[in-house]
C-alpha positions, 0 to 999 in steps of 0.5 A: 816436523820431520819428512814424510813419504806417507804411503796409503796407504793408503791408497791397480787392467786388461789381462797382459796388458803390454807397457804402454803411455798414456797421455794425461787428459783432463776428466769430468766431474761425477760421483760415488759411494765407498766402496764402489762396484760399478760392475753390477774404504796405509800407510806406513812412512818410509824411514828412507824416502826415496825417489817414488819412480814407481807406482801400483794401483789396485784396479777393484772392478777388474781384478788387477794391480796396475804398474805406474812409472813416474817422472820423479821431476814432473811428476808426470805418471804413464801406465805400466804393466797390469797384472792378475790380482784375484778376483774381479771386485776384490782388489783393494788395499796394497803394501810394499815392502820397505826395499821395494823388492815386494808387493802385496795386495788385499783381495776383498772378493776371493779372500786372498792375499797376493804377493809379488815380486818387483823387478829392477824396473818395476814390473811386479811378477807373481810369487812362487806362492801366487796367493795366501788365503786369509780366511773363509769370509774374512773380506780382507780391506788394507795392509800394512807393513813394518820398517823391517819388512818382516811381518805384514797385518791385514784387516780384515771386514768380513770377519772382524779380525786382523791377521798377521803374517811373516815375511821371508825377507828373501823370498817374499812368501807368507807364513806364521798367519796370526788373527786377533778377533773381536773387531767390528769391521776394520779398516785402515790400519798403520804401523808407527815408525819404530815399528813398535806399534800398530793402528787400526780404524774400526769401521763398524764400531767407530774406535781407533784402536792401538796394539803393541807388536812382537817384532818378531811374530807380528802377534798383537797385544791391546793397547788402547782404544778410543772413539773417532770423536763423532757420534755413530762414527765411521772411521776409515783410513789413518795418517801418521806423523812420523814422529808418531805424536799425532794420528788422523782419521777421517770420517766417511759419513760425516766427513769430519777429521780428527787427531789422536795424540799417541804417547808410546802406543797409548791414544788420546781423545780425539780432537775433532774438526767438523766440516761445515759440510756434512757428508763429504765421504773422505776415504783416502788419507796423506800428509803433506809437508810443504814449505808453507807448512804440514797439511793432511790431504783428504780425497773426497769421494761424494758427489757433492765435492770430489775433490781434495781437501788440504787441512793445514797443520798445526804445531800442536797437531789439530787441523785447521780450516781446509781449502779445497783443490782446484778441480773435480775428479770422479770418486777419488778413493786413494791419495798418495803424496811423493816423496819429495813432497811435489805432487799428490796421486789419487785413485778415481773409481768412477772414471777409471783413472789416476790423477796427478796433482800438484802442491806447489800452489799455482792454481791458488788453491794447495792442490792443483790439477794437472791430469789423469791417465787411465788404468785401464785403456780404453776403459772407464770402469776399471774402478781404481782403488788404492795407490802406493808409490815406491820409498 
C-alpha cells in the first residue's frame, strides 16, 4: 500500500500560557467514558507527507488548542503555546489546512467553529474572524478538510447535520455555510484523497454514510449508506487508505472494528472483526504502515484496557487479530501516527496528557510506550481530546 500520514483525524491550556518544556514522565493507568467532562467521540491523508514538526491538541475541559513541537528524529514532543478556543468543555476535533498555513477547531460547547493562522514556527494566532457560528444547537464534533484546502465540513451531534464551509485560501476565513440535514448524531468524517468524496460515521443511527462533493461549493450529494456491521451499532472515527479502497470504523460500545470497501464513492458491506472483549470504548482511529506490514491503531478509552490496539492489515484490507500496547494510559481519545510512520501520539483525557508511542516494536508489542507530557502544566484536568500533526 502507498504511504500514510493519517491525521485524526483524528485526533489542545492556561490562558497565555508561555512556550514552555515539558519532560516526559510516565503516567498511570485509570479510565473514562466518551466524551468525557471531568469539570462537573479526521482524518484526511496528506497527499504531501512532510516532516509532523508540530502538533495541536484540543484541550475539551479547559477551552484551549494547545501548540506541540516535535523532535522529527526522536519523536520526542515538548508543549507550546496554548490558545483560546471557545468555551470551556466544547473543544473537540481540529483540522488543518494541507500547507499548514491554518487551524481550525470544533467547538461542542458554544457552536462555533475557530480558525487560526499558523505562523513559521507553529504558533497558532487567532483569525481576523476569530469564530464562525455553525449553528444555534448544532453541537459541532469533527472536521475535515479537502487536498485543496478550499472547502471544510463539520459534523455536527447536536442537530444532525453536516456543514460545509468555503475556505479563502488566502485568508483563511470561512464562508458560503452549506448544511445537509437528516442525520442522527454524526461524527467522524473523512474525505477520500481525490477530494471527490466524503465519509461520515453516524453515531446515532449506526451507518457510514458517503456523499460526492462539489469541488468548488463543498455542497454534498447522497451516495451510499451502510450499516457499521454491529447490531445497535455506535460508529465513531473513520481511517482511510489512501488509496481509498478500504474505510475503517470502530465501534464505541461493542469495540469491535470494521472495513468498508469503497468503489468510486459507493460503500460495500461492512466486514467486521469482533473483539473477544466487549466494551472496549475505541474512539481514536490511525493507520500505520510499518515494515512488517499496515496496521490500524485503535486508542481505547475504557477502563477495562486504556491502551492501544494494533490490528494488522491485510492484503485484501480485513483486520486481523490485534495485539495490545505495552502500557496503559488514562482514557486515550486522539491518536495520531507521524509521517514518517516512527511514532504514534494520543490525547489522555483523564490525565491531561499527551503520550508518545513508538512503533518500532521493542518493548514486544507493535506500539511501546515512551512518555507523556502534560497539556496543561500543572494540571490533570485539562481533558486532552483530539490531536493532529502538521503534513
Amino acid at each position: 500500500m502507498s504511504k500514510r500520514s493519517v491525521l485524526v483525524n483524528l485526533a489542545m491550556l492556561v490562558p497565555a500560557l508561555a512556550l514552555c518544556a515539558a519532560v516526559l514522565s510516565t503516567v498511570s493507568c485509570g479510565g473514562g467514558l466518551f466524551p468525557q467532562v471531568t469539570a462537573t467521540a479526521t482524518a484526511s491523508s496528506s497527499p504531501t507527507p512532510g516532516t509532523g514538526e508540530f502538533g495541536y491538541v484540543t484541550d475539551f475541559n479547559s477551552g484551549k488548542v494547545v501548540m506541540l513541537t516535535r523532535n522529527v528524529t526522536s519523536g520526542a514532543i515538548t508543549r507550546g503555546k496554548a490558545v483560546d478556543a471557545g468555551a470551556k468543555e466544547g473543544p473537540k476535533g481540529l483540522a488543518l489546512a494541507f500547507d499548514n498555513n491554518f487551524l481550525y477547531v470544533a467547538n461542542n460547547g458554544d457552536d462555533n467553529v475557530y480558525g487560526y493562522s499558523i505562523q513559521s514556527d507553529g504558533v497558532p494566532t487567532e483569525l481576523p474572524t476569530p469564530s464562525f457560528s455553525d449553528g444555534s444547537g448544532s453541537g459541532p464534533e469533527q472536521l475535515a478538510i479537502n487536498p485543496s484546502s478550499n472547502l471544510l465540513w463539520v459534523t455536527n451531534g447536536g442537530n444532525g447535520s453536516i456543514t460545509s464551509y468555503t475556505i479563502n485560501t488566502s485568508s483563511g476565513e470561512l464562508s458560503n455555510k452549506l448544511t445537509l440535514t437528516g442525520l442522527s448524531s454524526p461524527f467522524g468524517v473523512i474525505v477520500d484523497p481525490s477530494g471527490n468524496f466524503l465519509y461520515v460515521a453516524d453515531h446515532g443511527a449506526g451507518t457510514v454514510n458517503s456523499y460526492a462533493i462539489n469541488t468548488s461549493t463543498g455542497e454534498l450529494s447522497p451516495l451510499s449508506s451502510v450499516s457499521n456491521g454491529v447490531s445497535g451499532g455506535t460508529p465513531v472515527k473513520l481511517a482511510l487508505d489512501p488509496t481509498g479502497s478500504f474505510l475503517y470504523v470502530d465501534d464505541q460500545n461493542t469495540g469491535a472494528m470494521s472495513s468498508i470497501g469503497v468503489s468510486s464513492g459507493v460503500l460495500s458491506t461492512a466486514v467486521v472483526f469482533a473483539p473477544s472483549q466487549s466494551g472496549t470504548g475505541p474512539i481514536g482511529l490511525a493507520i500505520a504502515e510499518l515494515t512488517s506490514g499496515d496496521f490500524l491503531l485503535a486508542a481505547y478509552q475504557a477502563s477495562s484496557l486504556n491502551n492501544i490496539g494494533s490490528y494488522p492489515i491485510s492484503p485484501a484490507g480485513t483486520l486481523l487479530t490485534p495485539n495490545l500496547s505495552s502500557f496503559n494510559v488514562q482514557a486515550p481519545t486522539g491518536i495520531v501516527v507521524d509521517p514518517q510512520d516512527a511514532n504514534a501520539y494520543t490525547a489522555n483525557q483523564n490525565d491531561g496528557t499527551v503520550a508518545q508511542w513508538t512503533l518500532t516494536g521493542s518493548c514486544g508489542a507493535t506500539v511501546c510506550f515512551v512518555g507523556s507530557i502534560q497539556t496543561e502544566s500543572g494540571s490533570s484536568t485539562s481533558g486532552p481530546f483530539d490531536i493532529i500533526l502538521t503534513h
